[in-house]
Backbone as JSON, one array per atom type, in Angstrom:
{
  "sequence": "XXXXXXXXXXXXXXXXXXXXXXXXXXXXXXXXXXXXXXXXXXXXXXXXXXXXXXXXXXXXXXXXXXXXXXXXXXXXXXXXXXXXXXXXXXXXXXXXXXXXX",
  "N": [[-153.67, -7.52, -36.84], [-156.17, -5.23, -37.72], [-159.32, -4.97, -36.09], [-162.86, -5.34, -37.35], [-164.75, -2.73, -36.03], [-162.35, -1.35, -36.28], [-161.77, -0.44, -38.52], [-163.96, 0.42, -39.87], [-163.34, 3.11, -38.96], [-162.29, 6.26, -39.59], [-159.46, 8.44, -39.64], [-157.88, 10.82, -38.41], [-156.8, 14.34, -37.83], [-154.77, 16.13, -35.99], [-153.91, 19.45, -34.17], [-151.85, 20.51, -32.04], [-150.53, 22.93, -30.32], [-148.41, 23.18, -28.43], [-147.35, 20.59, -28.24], [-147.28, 19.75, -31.58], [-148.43, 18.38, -34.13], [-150.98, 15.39, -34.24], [-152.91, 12.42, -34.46], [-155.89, 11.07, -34.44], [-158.41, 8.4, -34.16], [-161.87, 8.04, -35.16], [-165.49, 7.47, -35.5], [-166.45, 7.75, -38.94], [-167.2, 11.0, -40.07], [-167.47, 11.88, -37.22], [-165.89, 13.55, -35.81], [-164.79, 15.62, -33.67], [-164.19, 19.32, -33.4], [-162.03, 19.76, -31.77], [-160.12, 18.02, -30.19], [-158.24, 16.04, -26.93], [-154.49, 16.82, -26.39], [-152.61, 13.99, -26.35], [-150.05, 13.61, -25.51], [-149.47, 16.36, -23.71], [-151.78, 16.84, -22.96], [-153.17, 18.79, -23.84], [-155.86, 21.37, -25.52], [-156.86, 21.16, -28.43], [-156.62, 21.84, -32.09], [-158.9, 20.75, -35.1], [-157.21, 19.7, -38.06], [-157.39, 19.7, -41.39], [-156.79, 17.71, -43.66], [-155.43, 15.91, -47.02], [-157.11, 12.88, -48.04], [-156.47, 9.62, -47.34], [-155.27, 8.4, -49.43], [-153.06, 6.37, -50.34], [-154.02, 4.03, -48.81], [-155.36, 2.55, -50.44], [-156.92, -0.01, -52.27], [-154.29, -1.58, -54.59], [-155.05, -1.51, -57.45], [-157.7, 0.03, -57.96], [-156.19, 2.72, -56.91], [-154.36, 2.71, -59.08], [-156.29, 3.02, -61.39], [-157.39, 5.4, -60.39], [-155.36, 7.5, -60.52], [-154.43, 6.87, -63.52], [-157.42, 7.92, -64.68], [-156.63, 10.68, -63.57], [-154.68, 11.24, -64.96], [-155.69, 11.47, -67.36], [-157.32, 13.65, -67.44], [-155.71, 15.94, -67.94], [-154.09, 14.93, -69.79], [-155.39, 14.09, -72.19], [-155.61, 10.68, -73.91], [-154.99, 10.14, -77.28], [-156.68, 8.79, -79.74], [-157.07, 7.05, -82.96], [-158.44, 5.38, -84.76], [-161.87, 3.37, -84.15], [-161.56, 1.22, -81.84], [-161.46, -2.51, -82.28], [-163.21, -5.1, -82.32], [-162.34, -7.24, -80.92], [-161.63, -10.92, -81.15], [-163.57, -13.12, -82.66], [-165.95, -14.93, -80.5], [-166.88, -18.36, -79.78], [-169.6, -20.16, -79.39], [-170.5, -21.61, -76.01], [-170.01, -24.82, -76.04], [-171.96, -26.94, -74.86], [-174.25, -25.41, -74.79], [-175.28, -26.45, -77.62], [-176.22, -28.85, -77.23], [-179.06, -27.99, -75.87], [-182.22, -28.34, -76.48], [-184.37, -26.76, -79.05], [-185.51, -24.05, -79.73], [-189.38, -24.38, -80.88], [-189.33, -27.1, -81.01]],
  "CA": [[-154.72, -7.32, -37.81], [-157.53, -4.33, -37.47], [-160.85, -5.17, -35.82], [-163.7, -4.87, -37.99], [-164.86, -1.36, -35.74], [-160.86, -0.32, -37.06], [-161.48, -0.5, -40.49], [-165.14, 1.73, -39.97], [-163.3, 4.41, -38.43], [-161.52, 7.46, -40.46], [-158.23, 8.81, -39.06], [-158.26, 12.76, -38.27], [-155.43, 14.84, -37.69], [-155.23, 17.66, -34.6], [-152.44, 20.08, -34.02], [-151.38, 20.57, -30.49], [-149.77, 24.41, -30.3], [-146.91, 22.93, -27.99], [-146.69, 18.85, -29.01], [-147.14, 19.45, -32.7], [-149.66, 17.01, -35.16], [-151.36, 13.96, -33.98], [-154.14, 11.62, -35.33], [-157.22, 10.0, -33.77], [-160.12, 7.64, -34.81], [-163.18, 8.26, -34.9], [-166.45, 7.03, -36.98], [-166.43, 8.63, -39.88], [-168.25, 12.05, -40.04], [-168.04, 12.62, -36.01], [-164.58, 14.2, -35.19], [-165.02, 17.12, -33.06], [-163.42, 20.19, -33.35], [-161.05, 20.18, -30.71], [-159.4, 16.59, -29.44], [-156.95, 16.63, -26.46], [-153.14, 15.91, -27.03], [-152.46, 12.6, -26.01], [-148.23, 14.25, -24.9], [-149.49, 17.34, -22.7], [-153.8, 17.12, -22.55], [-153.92, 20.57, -24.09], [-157.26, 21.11, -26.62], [-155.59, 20.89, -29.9], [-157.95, 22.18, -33.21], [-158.74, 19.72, -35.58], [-156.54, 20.27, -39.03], [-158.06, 19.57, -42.7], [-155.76, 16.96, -44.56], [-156.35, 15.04, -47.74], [-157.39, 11.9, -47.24], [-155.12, 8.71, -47.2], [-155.34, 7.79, -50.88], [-151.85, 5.66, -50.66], [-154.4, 3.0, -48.37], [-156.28, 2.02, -51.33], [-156.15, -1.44, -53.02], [-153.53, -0.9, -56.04], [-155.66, -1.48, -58.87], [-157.95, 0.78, -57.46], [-155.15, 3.66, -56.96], [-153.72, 2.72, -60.64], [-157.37, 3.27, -62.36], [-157.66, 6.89, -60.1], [-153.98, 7.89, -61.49], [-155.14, 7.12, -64.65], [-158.61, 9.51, -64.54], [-156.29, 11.46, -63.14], [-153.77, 11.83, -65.89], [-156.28, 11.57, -68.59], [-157.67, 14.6, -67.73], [-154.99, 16.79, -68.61], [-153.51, 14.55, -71.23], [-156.06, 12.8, -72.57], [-155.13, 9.18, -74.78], [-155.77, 10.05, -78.24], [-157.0, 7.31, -80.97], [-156.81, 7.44, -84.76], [-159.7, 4.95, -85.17], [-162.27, 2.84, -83.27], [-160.83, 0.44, -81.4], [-162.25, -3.35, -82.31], [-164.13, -5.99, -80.79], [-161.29, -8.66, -80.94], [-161.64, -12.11, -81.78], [-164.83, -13.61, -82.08], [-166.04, -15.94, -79.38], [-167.46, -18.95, -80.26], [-170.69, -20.25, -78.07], [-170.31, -22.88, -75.27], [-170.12, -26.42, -76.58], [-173.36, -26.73, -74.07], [-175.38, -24.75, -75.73], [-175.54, -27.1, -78.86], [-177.43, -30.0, -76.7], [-180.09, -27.86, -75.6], [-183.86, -27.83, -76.92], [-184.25, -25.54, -79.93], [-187.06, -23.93, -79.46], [-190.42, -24.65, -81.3], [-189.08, -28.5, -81.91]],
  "C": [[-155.81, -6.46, -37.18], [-158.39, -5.36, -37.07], [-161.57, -4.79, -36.85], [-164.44, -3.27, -37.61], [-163.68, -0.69, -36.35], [-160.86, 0.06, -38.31], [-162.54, 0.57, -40.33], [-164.91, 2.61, -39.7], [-162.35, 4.96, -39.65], [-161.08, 7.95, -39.27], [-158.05, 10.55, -39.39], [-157.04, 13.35, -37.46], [-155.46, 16.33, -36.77], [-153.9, 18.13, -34.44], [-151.95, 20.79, -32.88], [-150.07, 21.58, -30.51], [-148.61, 24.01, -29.62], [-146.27, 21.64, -28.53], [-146.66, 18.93, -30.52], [-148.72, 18.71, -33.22], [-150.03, 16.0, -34.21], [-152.76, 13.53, -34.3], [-154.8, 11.13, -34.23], [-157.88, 9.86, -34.68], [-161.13, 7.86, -34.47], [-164.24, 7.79, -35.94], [-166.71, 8.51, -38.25], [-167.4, 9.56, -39.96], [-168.2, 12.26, -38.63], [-166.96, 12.92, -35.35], [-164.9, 15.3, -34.71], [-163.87, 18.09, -33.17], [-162.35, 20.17, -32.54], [-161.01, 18.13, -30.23], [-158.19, 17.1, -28.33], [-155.64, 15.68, -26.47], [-152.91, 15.12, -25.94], [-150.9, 12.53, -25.35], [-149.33, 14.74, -23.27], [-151.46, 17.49, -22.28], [-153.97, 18.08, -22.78], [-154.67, 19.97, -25.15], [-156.21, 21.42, -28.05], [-157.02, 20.77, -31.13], [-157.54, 20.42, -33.95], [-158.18, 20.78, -37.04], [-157.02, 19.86, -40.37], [-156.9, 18.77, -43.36], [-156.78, 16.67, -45.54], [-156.54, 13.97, -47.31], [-156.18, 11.12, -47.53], [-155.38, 7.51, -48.01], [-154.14, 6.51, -50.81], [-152.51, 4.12, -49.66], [-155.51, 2.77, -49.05], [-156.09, 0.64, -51.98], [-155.33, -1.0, -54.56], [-154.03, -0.88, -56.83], [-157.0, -0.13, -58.96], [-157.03, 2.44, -57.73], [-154.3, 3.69, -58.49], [-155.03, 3.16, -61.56], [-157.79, 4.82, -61.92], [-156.49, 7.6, -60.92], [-154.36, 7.92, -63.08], [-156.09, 8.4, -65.15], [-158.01, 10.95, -64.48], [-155.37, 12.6, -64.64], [-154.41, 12.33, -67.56], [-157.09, 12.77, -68.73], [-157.17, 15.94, -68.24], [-154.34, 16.71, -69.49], [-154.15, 13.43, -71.48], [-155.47, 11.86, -73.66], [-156.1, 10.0, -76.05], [-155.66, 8.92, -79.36], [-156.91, 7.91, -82.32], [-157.78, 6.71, -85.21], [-160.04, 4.08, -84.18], [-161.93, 1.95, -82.54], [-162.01, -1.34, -81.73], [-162.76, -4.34, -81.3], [-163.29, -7.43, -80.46], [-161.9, -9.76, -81.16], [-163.1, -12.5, -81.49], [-165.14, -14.78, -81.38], [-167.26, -16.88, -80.06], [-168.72, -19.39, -78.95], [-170.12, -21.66, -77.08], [-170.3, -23.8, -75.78], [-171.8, -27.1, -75.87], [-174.07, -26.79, -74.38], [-175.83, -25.42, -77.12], [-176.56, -28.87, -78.54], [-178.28, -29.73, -76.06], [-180.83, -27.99, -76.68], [-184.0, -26.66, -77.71], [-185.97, -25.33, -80.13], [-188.11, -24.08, -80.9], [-190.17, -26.53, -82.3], [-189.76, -29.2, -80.77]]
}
């Protein structure tokens, strides 16, 4: 299980001209340009990914998908949608103090 510092850091991606790709942590916002590869210790740029949407909570990641899809095919309606069933009040609420008694 992550440390609580594991979870605050963002994961950054460097590309090492002879080893290839590799990731480090760092606090979010202070990755430096250049990291060295963790194979051969050469300086290795840092590389621009997206981020790492697929470690989101699912409901989360199902309501972005959504936004997502609705912007190019938005849901269309045919009329307002209602307010469903009406809710009756607490049972509670009928042995309070009515006011000005």
């Amino acid at each position: 299980m992550p440390s609580c510092l594991e979870v605050m850091m963002a994961t950054y991606e460097y590309c090492c001209a002879q080893c290839g790709p590799f990731e480090t942590r760092h606090p979010l916002g202070s990755a430096p340009s250049e990291s060295l590869c963790p194979e051969c210790g050469g300086a290795s740029r840092r590389v621009f990914t997206t981020p790492h949407v697929f470690l989101m909570p699912k409901e989360l990641g199902a309501a972005h998908e959504r936004a997502e899809k609705s912007r190019d095919e938005p849901e269309v309606v045919s009329e307002v949608p209602g307010r469903g069933p009406a809710r009756r009040p607490h049972p509670a609420l009928a042995r309070l103090p009515k006011p000005g008694t």
